[in-house]
Structure formats: structure tokens, C-alpha cells
MARTOR-393735 format. One line per 5 residues: number of its first residue (from 1); their letters; for each residue x, y, z of N, C-alpha, C, O, CB. Coordinates in steps of 0.05 Angstrom, whole numbers, plus 5000, padded with zeros to 4 digits. Glycine has a CB too. Example, Ala and Ser with C-alpha at 12.3 -4.5 7.8 and 13.67 -1.06 7.14 Angstrom:
MARTOR-393735
1 = AS = 5264/4886/5156/5246/4910/5156/5264/4934/5156/5285/4934/5169/5226/4911/5181 | 5257/4955/5142/5273/4979/5143/5258/5001/5157/5268/5023/5161/5282/4988/5114
//
This chain:
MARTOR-393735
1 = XXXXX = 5017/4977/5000/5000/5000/5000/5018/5025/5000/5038/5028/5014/4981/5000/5024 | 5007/5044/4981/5040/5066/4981/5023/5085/4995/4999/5085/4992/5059/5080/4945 | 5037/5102/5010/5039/5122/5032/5059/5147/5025/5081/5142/5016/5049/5108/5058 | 5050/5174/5029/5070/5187/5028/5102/5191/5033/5120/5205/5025/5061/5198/5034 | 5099/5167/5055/5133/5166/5063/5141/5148/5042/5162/5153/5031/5143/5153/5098
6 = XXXXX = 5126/5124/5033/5139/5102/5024/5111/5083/5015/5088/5091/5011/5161/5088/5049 | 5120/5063/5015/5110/5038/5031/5101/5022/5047/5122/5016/5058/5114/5031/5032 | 5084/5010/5058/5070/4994/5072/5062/4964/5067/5048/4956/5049/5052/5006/5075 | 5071/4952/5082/5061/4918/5076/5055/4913/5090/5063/4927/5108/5073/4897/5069 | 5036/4890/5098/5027/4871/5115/5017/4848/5111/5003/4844/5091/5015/4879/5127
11 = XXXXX = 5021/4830/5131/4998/4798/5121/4970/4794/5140/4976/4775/5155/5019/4760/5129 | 4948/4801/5147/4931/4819/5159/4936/4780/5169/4953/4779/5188/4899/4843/5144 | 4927/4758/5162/4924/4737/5179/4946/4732/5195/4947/4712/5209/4918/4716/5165 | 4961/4746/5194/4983/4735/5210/5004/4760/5231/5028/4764/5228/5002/4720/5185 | 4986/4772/5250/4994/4786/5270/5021/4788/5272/5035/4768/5273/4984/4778/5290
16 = XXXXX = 5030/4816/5274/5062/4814/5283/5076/4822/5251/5096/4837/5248/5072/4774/5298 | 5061/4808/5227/5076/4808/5196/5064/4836/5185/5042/4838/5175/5066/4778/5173 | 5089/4863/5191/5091/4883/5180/5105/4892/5176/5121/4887/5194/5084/4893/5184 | 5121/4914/5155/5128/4926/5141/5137/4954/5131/5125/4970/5146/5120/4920/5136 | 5148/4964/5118/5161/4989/5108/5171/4982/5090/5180/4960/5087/5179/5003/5122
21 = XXXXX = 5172/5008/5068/5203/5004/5057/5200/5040/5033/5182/5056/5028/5208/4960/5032 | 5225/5036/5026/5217/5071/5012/5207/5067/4977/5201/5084/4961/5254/5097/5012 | 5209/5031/4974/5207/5027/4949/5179/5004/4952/5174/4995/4974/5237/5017/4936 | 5167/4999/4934/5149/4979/4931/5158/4945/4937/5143/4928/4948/5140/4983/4903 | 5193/4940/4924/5213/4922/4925/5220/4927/4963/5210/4918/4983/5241/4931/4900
26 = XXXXX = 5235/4939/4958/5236/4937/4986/5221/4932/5010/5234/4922/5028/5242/4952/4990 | 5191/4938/5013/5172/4940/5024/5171/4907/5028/5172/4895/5049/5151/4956/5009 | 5168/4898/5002/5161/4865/4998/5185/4847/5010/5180/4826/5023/5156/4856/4963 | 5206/4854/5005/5230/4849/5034/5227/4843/5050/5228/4821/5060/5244/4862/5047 | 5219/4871/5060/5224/4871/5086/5202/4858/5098/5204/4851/5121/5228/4897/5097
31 = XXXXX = 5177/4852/5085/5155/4838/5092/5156/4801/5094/5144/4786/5108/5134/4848/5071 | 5181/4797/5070/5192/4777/5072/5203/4760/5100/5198/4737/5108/5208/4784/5057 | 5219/4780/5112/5238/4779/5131/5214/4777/5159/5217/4759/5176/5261/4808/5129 | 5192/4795/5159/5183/4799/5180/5167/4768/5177/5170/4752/5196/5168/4830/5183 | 5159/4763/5166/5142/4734/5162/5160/4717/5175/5154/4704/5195/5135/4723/5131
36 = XXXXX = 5187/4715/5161/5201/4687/5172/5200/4699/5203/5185/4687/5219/5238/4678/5156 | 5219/4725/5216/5214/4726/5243/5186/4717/5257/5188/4702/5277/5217/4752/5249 | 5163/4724/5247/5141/4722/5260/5134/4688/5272/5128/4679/5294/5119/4735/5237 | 5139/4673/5245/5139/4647/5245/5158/4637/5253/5152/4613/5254/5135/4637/5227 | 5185/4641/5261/5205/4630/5274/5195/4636/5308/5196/4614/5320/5235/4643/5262
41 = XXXXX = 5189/4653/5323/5177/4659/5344/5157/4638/5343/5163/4616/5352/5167/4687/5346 | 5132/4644/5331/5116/4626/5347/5115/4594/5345/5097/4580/5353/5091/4635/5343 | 5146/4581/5328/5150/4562/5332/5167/4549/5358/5169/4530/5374/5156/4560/5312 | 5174/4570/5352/5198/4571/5387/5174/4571/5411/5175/4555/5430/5224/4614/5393 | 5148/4594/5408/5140/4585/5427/5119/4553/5435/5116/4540/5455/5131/4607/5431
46 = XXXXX = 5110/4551/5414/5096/4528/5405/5118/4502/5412/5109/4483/5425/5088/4532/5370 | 5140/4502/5405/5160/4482/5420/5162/4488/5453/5161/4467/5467/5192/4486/5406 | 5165/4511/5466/5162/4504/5496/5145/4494/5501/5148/4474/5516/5161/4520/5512 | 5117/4502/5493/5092/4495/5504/5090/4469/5504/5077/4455/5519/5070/4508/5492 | 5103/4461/5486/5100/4426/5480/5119/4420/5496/5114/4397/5504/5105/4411/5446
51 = XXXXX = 5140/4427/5507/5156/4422/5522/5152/4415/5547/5161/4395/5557/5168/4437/5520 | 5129/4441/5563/5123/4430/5576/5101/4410/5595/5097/4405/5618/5130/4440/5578 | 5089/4404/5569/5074/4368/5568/5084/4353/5573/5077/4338/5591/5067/4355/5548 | 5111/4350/5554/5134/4337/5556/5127/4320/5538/5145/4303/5534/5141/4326/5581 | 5103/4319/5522/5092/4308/5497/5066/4322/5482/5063/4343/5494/5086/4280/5503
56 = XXXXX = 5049/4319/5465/5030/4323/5458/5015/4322/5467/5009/4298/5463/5027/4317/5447 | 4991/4335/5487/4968/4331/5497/4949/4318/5485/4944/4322/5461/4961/4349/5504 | 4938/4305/5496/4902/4298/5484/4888/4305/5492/4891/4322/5510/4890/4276/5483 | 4848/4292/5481/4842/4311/5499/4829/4306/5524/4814/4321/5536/4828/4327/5487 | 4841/4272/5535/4846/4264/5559/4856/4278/5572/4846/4290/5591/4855/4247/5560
61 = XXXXX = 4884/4278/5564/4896/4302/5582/4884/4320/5592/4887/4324/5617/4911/4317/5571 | 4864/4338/5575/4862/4357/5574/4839/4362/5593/4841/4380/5610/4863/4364/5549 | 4810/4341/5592/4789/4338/5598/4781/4305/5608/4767/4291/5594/4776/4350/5576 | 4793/4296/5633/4786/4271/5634/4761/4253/5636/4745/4259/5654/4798/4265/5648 | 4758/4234/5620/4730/4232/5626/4725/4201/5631/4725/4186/5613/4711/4244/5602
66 = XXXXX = 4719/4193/5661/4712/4171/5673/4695/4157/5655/4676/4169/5643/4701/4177/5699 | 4702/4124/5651/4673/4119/5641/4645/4112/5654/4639/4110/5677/4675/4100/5625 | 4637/4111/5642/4611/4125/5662/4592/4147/5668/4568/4151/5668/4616/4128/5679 | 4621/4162/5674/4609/4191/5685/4615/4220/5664/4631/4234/5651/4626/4197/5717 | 4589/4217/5671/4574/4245/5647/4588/4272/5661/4589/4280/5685/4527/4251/5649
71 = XXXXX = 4597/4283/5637/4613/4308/5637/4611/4328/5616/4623/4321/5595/4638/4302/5639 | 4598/4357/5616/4590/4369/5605/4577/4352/5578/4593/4352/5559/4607/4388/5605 | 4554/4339/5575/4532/4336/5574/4544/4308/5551/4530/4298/5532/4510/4365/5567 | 4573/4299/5559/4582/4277/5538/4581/4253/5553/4578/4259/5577/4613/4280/5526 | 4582/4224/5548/4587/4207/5554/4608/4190/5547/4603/4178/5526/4572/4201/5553
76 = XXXX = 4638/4182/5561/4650/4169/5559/4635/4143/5541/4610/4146/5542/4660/4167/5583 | 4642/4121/5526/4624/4091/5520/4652/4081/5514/4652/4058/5522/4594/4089/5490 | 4680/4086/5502/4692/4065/5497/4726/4068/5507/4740/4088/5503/4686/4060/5466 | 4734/4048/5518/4759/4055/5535/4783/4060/5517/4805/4065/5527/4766/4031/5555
//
């Protein structure tokens, strides 16, 4: 998007991925660059978080559910 100073980029789905530049080329660069940062971060954080599971959750983990016993309005039926 050109602007009196320059340039402007962004990737609107993807928070954090923005931009400058004084050329249209440049702009797309630097938009380049900000993507890989953006996505190198939330892989790093996405690896702690899994980290500290210490594996992949399920959604046992997450929500255990006795069989038997009715829990928000589901029924366990197979082990």
C-alpha cells in the first residue's frame, strides 16, 4: 500500500507480519523477513509449550472423562 513516506506491507492473517520500505521492492523484503521472524517465534513458542507436556496433549489430558460419568453433557462409552 504506498503512503506518502513510502510503503507499507502487511499479512493481515498473520499478526506481528509488518512492514516498510521507501520502494514497493523493498517493502516486499522487508515483509519477507518479517514473516520468517514472525513464524520462527511462534515456533519457538509452540515448542516450549509442547515442552512442557513433555509430549503432545490429548484431549484426555486435557478433559478427563471417567467411564461412566457424564461430563458436560458427553458420555465416555469406549475405553
Amino acid at each position: 500500500m504506498q503512503v506518502p513516506e513510502g510503503y507499507i506491507a502487511f499479512v493481515e492473517e498473520l499478526p506481528g507480519a509488518n512492514s516498510q520500505g521507501d520502494t514497493l521492492e523493498e517493502a516486499r523484503e522487508n515483509l519477507r523477513e518479517a514473516v520468517a521472524l514472525v513464524l520462527e517465534a511462534n515456533r519457538e513458542l509452540a515448542e516450549k509449550s509442547l515442552a512442557a507436556f513433555g509430549s503432545l496433549p490429548t484431549v484426555g489430558d486435557l478433559w478427563p472423562l471417567d467411564r461412566g460419568t457424564k461430563r458436560s453433557g458427553m458420555w465416555k462409552t469406549s475405553g
